[in-house]
C-alpha positions as CSV (number, residue, x, y, z in Angstrom):
1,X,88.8,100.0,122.4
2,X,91.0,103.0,122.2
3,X,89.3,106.3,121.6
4,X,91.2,106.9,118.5
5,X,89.9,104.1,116.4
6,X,86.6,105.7,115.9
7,X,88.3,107.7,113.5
8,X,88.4,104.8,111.1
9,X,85.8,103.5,108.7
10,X,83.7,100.7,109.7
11,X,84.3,98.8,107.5
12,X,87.9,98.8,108.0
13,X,87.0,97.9,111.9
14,X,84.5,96.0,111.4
15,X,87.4,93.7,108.9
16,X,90.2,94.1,111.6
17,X,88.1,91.7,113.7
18,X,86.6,89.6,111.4
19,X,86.6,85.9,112.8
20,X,86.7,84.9,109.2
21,X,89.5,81.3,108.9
22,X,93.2,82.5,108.8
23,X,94.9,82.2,105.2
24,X,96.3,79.0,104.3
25,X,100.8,79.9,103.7
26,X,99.5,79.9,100.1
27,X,96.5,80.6,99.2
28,X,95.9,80.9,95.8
29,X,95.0,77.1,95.9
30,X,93.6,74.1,97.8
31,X,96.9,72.2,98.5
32,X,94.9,69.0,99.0
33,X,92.5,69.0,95.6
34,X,94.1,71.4,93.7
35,X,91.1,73.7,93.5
36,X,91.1,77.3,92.9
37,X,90.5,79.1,96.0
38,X,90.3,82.7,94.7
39,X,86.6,84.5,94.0
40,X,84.9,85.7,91.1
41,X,82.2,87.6,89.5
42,X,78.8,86.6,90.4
43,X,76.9,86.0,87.2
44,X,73.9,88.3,86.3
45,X,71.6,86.2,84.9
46,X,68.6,89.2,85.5
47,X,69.1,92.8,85.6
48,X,67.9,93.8,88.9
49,X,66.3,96.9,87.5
50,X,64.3,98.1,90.9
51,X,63.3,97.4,94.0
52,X,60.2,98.3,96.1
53,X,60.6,97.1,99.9
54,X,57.7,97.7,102.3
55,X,58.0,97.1,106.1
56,X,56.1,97.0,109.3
57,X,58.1,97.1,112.0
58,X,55.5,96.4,115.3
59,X,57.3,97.3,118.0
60,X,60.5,98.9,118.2
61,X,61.9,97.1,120.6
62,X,61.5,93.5,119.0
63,X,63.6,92.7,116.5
64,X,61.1,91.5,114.0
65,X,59.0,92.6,111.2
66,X,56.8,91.5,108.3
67,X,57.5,92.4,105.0
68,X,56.7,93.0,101.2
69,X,59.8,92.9,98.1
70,X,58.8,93.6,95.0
71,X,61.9,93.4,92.3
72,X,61.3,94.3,88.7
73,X,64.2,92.3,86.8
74,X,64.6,91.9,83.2
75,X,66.4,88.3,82.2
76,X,70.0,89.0,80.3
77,X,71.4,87.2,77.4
78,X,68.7,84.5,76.8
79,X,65.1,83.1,78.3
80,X,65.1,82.4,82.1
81,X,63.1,80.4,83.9
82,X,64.7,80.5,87.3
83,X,65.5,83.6,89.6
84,X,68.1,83.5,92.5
85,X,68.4,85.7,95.3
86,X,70.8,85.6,98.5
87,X,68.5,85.6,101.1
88,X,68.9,84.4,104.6
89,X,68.0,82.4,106.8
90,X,66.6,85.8,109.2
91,X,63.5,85.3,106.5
92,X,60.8,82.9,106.6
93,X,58.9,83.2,103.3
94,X,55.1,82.8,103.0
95,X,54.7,83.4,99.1
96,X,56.3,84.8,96.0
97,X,54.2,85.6,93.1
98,X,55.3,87.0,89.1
99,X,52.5,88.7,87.6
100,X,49.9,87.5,90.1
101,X,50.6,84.1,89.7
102,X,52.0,82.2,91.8
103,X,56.1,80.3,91.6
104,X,57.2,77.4,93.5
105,X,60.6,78.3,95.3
106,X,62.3,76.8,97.9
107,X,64.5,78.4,101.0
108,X,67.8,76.7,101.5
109,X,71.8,77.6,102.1
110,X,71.0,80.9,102.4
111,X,69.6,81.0,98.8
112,X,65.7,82.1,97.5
113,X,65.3,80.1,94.3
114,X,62.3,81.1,92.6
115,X,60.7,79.2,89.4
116,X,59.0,81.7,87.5
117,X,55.8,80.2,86.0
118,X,56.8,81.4,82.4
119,X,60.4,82.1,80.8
120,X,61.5,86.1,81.3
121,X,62.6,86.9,78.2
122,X,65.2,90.1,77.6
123,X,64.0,93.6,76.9
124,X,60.7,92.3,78.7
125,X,60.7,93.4,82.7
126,X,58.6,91.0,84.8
127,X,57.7,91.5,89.0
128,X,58.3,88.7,91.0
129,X,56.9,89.8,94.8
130,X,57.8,88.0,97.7
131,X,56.3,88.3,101.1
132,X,57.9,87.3,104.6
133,X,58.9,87.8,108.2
134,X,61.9,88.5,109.7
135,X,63.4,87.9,113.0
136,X,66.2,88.7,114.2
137,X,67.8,90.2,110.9
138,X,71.5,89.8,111.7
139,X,74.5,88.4,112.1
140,X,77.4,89.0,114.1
141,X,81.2,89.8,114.2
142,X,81.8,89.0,117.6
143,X,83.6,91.1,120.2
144,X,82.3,94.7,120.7
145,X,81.0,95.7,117.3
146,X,77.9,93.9,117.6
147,X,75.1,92.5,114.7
148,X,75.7,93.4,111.1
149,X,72.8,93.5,107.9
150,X,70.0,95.0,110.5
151,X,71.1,96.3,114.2
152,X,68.5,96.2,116.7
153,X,69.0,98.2,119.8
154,X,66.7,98.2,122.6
155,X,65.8,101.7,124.5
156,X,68.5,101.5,127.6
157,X,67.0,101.7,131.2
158,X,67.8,105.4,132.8
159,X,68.0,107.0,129.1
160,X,64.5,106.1,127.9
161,X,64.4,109.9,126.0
162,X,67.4,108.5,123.5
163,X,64.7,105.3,122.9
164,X,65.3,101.8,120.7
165,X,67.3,102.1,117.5
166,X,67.4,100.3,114.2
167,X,69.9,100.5,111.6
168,X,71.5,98.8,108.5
169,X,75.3,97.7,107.8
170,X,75.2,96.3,104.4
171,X,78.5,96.2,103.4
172,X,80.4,94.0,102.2
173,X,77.4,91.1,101.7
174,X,74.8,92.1,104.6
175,X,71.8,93.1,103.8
176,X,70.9,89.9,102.6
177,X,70.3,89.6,106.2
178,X,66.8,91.4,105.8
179,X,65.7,91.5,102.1
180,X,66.3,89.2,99.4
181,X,68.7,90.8,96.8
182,X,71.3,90.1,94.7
183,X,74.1,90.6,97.7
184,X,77.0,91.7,95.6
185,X,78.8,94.6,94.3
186,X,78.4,94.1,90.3
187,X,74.8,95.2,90.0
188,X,73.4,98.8,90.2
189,X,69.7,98.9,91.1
190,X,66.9,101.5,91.9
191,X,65.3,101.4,95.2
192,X,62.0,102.5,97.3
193,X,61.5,101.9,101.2
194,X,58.0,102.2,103.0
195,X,58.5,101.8,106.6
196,X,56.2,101.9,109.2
197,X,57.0,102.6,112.7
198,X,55.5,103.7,116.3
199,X,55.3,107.5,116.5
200,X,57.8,109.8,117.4
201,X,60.4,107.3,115.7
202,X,61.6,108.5,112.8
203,X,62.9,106.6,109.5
204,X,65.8,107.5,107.2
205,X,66.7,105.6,104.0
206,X,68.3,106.7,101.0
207,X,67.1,109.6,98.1
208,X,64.3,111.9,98.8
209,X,61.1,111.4,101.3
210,X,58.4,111.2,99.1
211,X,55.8,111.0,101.9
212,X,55.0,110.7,105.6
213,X,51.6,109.2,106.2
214,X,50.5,109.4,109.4
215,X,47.6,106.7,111.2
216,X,46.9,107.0,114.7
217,X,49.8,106.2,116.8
218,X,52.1,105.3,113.4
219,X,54.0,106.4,110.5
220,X,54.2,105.5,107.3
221,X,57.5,106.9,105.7
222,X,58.4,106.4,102.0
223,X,61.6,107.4,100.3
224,X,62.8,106.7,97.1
225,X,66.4,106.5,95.4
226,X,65.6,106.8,91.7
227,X,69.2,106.7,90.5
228,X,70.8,103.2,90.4
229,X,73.3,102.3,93.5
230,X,74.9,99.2,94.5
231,X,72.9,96.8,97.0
232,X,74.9,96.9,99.8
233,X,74.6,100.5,99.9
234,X,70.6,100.6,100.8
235,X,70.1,102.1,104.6
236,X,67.0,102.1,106.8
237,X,67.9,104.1,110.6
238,X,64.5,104.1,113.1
239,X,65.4,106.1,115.9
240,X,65.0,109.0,117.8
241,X,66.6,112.7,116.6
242,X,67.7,116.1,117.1
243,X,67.2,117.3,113.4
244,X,69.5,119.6,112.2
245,X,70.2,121.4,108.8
246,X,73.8,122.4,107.8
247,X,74.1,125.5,106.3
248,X,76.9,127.5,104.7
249,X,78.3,127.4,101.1
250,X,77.1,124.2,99.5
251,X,76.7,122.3,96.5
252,X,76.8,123.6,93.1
253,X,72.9,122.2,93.0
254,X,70.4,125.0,94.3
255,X,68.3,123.4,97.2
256,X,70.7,120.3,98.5
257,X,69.4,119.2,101.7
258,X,72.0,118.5,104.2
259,X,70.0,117.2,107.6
260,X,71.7,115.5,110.4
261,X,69.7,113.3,112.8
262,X,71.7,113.6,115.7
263,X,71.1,111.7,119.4
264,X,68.3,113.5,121.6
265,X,69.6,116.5,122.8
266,X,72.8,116.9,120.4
267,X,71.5,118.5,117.6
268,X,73.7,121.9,118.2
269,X,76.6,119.8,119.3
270,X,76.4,117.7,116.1
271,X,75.8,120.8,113.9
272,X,79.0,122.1,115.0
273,X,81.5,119.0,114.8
274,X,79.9,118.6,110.8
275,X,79.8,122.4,110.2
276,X,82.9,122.1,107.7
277,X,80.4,119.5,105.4
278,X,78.7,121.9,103.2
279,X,82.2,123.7,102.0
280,X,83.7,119.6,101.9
281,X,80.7,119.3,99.3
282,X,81.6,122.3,97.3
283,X,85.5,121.6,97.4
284,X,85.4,118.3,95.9
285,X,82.5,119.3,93.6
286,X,85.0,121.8,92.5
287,X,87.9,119.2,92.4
288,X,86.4,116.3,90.9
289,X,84.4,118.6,88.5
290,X,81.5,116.9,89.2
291,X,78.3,118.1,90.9
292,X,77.4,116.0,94.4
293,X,75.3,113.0,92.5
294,X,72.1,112.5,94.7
295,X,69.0,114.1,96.5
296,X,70.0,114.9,99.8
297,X,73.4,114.8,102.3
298,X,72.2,113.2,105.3
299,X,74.1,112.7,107.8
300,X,72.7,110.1,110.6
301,X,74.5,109.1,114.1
302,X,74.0,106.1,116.2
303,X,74.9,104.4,118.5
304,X,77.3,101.4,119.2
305,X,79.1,102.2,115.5
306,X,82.7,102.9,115.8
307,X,83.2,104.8,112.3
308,X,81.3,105.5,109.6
309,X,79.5,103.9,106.4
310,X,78.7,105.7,103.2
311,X,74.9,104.5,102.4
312,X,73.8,106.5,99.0
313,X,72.8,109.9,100.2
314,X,73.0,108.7,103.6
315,X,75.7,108.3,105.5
316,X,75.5,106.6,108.8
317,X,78.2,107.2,111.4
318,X,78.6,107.0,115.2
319,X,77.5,109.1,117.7
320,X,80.6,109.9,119.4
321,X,80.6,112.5,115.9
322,X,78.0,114.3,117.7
323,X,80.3,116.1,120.1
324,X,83.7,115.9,118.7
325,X,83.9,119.8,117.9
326,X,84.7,121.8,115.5
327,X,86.9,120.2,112.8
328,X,87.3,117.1,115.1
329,X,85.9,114.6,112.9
330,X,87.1,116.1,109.7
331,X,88.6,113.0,108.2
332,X,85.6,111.1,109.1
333,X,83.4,113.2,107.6
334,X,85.7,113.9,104.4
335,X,86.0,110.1,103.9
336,X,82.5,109.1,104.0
337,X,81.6,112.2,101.7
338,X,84.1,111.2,98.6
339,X,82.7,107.6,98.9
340,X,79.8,109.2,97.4
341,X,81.6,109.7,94.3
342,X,84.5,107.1,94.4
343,X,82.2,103.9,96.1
344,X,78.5,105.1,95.1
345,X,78.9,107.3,92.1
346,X,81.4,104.8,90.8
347,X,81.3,100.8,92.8
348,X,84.1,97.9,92.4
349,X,82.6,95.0,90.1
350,X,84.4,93.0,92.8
351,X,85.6,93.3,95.9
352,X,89.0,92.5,94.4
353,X,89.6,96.6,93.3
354,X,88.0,97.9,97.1
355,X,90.7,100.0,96.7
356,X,89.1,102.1,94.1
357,X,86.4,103.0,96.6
358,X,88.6,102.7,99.8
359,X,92.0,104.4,98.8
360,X,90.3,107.2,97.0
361,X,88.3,107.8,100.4
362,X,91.4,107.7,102.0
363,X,93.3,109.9,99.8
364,X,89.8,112.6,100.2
365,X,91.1,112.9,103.5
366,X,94.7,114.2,102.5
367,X,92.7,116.3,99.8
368,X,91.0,117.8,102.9
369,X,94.5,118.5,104.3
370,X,95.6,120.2,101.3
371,X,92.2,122.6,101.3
372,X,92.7,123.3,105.0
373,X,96.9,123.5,105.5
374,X,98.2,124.4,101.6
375,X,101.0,122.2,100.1
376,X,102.8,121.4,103.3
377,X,99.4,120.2,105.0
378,X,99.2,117.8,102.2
379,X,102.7,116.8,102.1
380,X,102.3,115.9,105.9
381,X,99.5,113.8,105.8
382,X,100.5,111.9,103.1
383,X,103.8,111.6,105.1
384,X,102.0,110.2,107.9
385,X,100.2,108.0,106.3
386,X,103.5,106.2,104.8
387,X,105.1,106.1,108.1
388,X,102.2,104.5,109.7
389,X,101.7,102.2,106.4
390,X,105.4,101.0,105.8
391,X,105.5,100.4,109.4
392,X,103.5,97.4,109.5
393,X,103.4,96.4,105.9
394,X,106.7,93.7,105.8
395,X,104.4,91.7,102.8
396,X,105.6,89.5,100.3
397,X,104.6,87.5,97.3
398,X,103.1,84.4,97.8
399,X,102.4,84.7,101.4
400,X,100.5,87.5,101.9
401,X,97.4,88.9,99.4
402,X,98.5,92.0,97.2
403,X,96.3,94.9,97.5
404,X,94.2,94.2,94.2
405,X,93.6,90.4,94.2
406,X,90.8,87.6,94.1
407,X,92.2,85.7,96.7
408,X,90.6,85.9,100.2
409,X,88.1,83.7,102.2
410,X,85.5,86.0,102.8
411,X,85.1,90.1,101.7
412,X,85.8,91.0,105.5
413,X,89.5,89.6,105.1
414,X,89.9,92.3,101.8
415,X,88.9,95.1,104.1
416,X,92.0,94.3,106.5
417,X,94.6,92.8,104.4
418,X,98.3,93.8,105.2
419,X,98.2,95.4,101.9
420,X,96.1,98.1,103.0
421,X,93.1,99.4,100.5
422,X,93.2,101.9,102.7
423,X,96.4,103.6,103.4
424,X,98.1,101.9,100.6
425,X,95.2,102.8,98.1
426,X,95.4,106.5,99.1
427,X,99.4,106.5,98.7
428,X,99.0,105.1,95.1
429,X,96.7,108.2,94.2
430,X,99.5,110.3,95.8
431,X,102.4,108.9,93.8
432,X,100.4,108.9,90.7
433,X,99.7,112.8,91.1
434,X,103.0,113.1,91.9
435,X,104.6,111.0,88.5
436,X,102.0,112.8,86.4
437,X,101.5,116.3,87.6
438,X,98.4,118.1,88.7
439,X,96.7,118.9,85.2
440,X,97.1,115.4,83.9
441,X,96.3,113.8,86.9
442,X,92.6,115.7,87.3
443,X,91.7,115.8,83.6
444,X,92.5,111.4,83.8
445,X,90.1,111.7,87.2
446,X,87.6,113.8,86.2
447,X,87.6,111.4,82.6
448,X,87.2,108.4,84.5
449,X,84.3,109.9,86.1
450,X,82.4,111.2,83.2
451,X,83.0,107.5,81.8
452,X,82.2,105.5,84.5
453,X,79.8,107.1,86.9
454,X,76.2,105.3,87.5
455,X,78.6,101.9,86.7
456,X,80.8,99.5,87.9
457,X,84.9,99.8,87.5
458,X,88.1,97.9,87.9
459,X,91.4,98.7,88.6
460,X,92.1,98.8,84.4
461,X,89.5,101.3,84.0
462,X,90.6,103.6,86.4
463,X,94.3,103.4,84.7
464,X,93.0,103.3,81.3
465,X,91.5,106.9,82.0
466,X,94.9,108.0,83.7
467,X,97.0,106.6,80.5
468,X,94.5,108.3,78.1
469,X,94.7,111.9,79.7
470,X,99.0,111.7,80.0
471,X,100.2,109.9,77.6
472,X,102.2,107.5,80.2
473,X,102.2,103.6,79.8
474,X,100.7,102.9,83.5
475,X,101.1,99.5,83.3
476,X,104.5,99.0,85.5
477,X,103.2,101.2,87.8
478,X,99.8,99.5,88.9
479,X,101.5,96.2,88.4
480,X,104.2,96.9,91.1
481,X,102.1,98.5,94.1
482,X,98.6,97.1,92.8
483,X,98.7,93.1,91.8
484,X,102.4,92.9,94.3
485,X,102.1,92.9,97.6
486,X,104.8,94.7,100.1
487,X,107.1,97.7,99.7
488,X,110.2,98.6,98.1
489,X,112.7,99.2,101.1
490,X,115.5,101.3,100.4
491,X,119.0,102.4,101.9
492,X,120.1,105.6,100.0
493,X,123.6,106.6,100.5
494,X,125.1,110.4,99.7
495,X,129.0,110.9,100.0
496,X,130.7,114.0,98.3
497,X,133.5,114.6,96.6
498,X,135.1,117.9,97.3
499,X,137.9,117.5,94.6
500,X,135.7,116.2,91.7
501,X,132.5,118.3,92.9
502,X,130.2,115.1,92.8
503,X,127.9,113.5,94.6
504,X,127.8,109.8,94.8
505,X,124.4,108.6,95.3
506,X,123.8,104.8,95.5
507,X,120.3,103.1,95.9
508,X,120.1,99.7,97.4
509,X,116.7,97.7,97.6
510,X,117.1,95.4,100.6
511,X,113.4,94.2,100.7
512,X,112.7,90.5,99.4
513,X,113.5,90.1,95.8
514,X,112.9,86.9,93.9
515,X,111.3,85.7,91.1
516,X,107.4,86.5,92.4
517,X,109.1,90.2,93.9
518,X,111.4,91.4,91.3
519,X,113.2,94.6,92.4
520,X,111.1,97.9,91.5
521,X,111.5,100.2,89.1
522,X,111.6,103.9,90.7
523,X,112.7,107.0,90.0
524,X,114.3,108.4,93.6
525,X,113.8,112.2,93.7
526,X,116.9,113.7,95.4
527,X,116.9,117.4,96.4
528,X,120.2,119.0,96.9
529,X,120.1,122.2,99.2
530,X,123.4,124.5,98.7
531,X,121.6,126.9,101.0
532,X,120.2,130.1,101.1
533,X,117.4,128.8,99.6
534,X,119.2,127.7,96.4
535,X,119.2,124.3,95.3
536,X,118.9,121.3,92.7
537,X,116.8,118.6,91.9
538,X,118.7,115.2,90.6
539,X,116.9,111.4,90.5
540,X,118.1,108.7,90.6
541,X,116.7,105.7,88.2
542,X,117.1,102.2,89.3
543,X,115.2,98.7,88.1
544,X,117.9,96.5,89.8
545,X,119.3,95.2,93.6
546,X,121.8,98.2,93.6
547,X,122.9,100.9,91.6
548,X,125.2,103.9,92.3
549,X,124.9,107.1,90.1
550,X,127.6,110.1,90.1
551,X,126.0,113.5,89.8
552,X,128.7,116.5,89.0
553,X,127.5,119.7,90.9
554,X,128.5,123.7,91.1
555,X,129.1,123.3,94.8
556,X,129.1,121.2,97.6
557,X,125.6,121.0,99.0
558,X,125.0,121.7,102.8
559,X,122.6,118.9,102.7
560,X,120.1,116.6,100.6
561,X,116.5,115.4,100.9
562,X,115.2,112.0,99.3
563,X,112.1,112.2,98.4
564,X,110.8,114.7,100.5
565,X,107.6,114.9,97.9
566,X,106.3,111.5,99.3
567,X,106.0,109.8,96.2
568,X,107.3,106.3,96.7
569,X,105.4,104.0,98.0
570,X,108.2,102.5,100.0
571,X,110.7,102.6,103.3
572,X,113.2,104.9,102.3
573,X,116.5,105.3,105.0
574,X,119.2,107.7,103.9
575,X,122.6,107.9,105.3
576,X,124.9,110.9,104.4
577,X,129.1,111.3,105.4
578,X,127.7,114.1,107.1
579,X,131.4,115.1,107.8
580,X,131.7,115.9,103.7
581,X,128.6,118.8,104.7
582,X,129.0,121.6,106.5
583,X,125.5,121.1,108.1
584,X,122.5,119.2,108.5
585,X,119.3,121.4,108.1
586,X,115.5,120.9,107.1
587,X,113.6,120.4,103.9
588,X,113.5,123.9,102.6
589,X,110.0,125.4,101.3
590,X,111.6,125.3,98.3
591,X,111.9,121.6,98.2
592,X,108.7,121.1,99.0
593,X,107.0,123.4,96.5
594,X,109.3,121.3,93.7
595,X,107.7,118.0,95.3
596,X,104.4,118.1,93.5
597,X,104.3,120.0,89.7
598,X,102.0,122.4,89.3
């Protein structure tokens, strides 16, 4: 694989590979029975309140171990009597007991279903414990990425010092793979891990080490995430490690730990290619106006992962980060931090809005490259981002999936749709800041986080929050690059008038239009440069095919700039009589510091 896709999430890898069925031409139904194909909402029959998981892992080097689950759920909305968990076929069940007694359950399709020997009634919490082995806790992708739920890496002959390694990849539905749970992104829950494992190996898991207990040749290790997080996001790493601590200007909270378990013989390496994490941490503390959410910042780097993937509190990334240098994984790093806001603070009900976790981690990266390179820093990574997006992103309505949509075969195909959650998810953020302005833009942000955190969101929630703190009606907006899939594509035309000093500006959308795709409604920023740094803003409004507006100026203008802010989401090709100018120059600064209000 070429080098350069390890700067890419997993996920987003992980998706681009996915041997998941290709879409049917239209897939929003079964063209043979008629049925429904998109997903919904799992129901949440229980509150899945906490979860204790204990494990003994054996050997290291066998992918097995026996284990103990103890969830403490409280029945929703009326008596219960029957408890279902996704739990796969890696796990072979010996009992399940509620309150010491025993249930009846069977193991089938991928599915525990537990009859609880008396009704759970609401605002009454029982324990249901289950205990079983597990072998081979995995499943696979194919091609080079290897297992998914719990990788299982056996020490390599000639580099016995870097030893075996185990570690999770829950997302999207994986860790079903080696504890029963309810595998899916609408519920929040509480979690403890005690792991035992063969000294020197160390464990890492989520929220603080309460404990390491030490017998003979093994080690007990207990940590404990006391604030609610989404499923997928629970992370157990066994390996070997350089231990490292990040230091520097932090988090707002006294005392945040920032370790990174680096490979054997990395650790000063790896503490220089994250040195920039602890001021990442106290920049978007600062922007988001809210203090980093959990116990610790771990960073952990393994092997055979070709991104990153933000477990709460502990993020688990490749090892290639381990020697990338000084700022070299930046984005990396800056992505995998936000998520612990936008993705962990804050989780999709569905993995219909992904974008709300995936765009914003995108768009922490061009937050990064404002912080680092000003204005024009930002400006250019945004920039580069639309190139690269409207370059392969020719979608249309019914063919192709829009970015926020129900329709997809498995969660995988949501995580590489044309309609990029990524890239397209981080320009919507952009062009929003850029229609609202910086102070309405962060007071909507940091409102939807005071709102929402330790919850679940959708894509109204997040624009219900941007609505209430401007005073715009958002709807149009989210509708056209949210629920539609594609681009507008547009061929701008400038021609001047000498004799009645105007400029003729006409805006064509050539991209599909129809009665699924009807044309956008934009507002084209146009800036007119007379030269010597002095110079005009004008827009041009348009809701139809083509339109032509005249605007009367003082002077002809040496040259003009469309939309040199960035904030269409769209392919936008300008042609000027550059015969009617006396010459073709670049964006001035000025342009640029117009681009975004502040």
């Amino acid at each position: 694989m070429p080098a350069f896709r390890f700067l890419f999430p997993l996920a987003f890898l992980l998706a681009a590979v996915s041997l998941a069925p290709a879409q049917p031409a239209d897939n929003r139904i079964d063209a043979t029975s008629g049925r429904d194909l998109a997903n919904y909402p799992r129901d949440r029959n229980f509150d899945h309140q906490h979860m204790l998981l204990v494990v003994d892992i054996p050997d290291v080097e066998t992918a097995a171990f026996n284990a103990r689950c103890v969830w403490t759920v409280e029945a929703i909305g009326r008596p219960q009597t029957c408890l279902v968990f996704d739990a796969r076929a890696t796990m072979r069940f010996s009992s399940v007991t509620s309150g010491g007694e025993p249930c009846t359950f069977t193991h089938a399709s991928d599915l525990l279903t537990i009859d609880l020997p008396r009704p759970a009634v609401p605002g009454k919490p029982v324990r249901v414990e289950m205990r079983y082995a597990a072998e081979k806790p995995y499943g696979s992708l194919g091609g080079f990425l290897g297992p998914t739920g719990l990788s299982w890496f056996k020490t390599r002959p000639g580099r016995e010092r870097l030893g075996a390694q185990i570690y999770s990849q829950g997302q999207a539905q994986w860790n079903s793979f080696w504890f029963p749970c309810h595998d899916f992104p609408n519920e929040r829950v509480t979690s403890e891990l005690v792991v035992t494992v063969q000294d020197p190996y160390r464990v890492v898991s989520n929220g603080k080490l309460v404990s390491v207990a030490r017998t003979g040749e093994r080690s007990t290790y207990h940590w404990r995430q006391d604030k609610p997080h989404a499923t997928y996001l629970v992370s157990l790493v066994v390996g070997l490690f350089d231990v490292v601590t990040l230091g520097g200007p932090g988090s707002k909270r006294p005392g945040l730990e920032m370790p990174v378990y680096a490979p054997v013989g990395a650790g000063e390496a790896a503490r220089v290619s994250l040195g920039n994490t602890p001021e990442m941490i106290r920049y978007l503390e600062q922007v988001l106006d809210e203090p980093y959410p959990w116990d610790k910042y771990a960073q952990t780097l393994v092997r055979n992962m070709p991104g990153g993937m933000e477990n709460t509190s502990a993020t688990t990334m490749g090892e290639f980060a381990a020697r990338s240098g000084p700022g070299g994984v930046d984005d990396l790093v800056v992505h995998e931090l936000i998520h612990q806001w936008f993705g962990d603070l804050m989780t999709c009900r569905t993995w219909a809005h992904l974008w709300l976790n995936e765009g914003w981690a995108t768009y922490g990266e061009h937050l990064w490259a404002e912080h680092q390179g000003g204005e024009a820093g930002y400006l250019d990574a945004v920039s580069n981002a639309r190139r690269r997006f409207v370059a392969r992103n020719r979608a249309t309505l019914p063919k192709d999936v829009p970015m926020v949509s129900n329709r997809y075969s498995s969660p995988e195909d949501v995580f590489a749709k044309t309609d990029d959650v990524y890239a397209k998810g981080g320009l919507v953020l952009h062009a929003l800041r850029a229609r609202l302005g910086d102070e309405a833009f962060f007071k909507g942000v940091r409102a939807y986080i005071d709102l929402h955190k330790f919850g679940v969101v959708e894509t109204d929630d997040f624009r219900n929050a941007m609505e209430d703190a401007s005073g715009q009606s958002l709807e149009r907006f989210f509708h056209q690059y949210c629920d539609r899939a594609g681009v507008p594509v547009l061929a701008v035309k400038a021609t001047w008038d000498d004799a009645a000093k105007a400029l003729t500006v006409s805006v064509e959308q050539t991209q599909t239009i129809n009665a699924d795709n009807p044309a956008y409604a934009l507002s084209v920023p146009i800036y007119v440069d007379f030269g010597g740094d002095q110079g005009q803003w004008i827009t041009a409004d348009t809701d139809v095919r083509s339109v032509e507006r005249v605007f009367a100026l003082a002077r002809k203008p040496v040259s003009i700039s469309v939309d040199p802010g960035v904030s269409i989401i769209g392919d936008i090709r300008t042609t000027a009589n550059l015969a009617l100018f006396d010459r073709a120059r670049p964006t001035p600064a000025s342009a640029l510091s117009g681009a975004l209000p502040r």
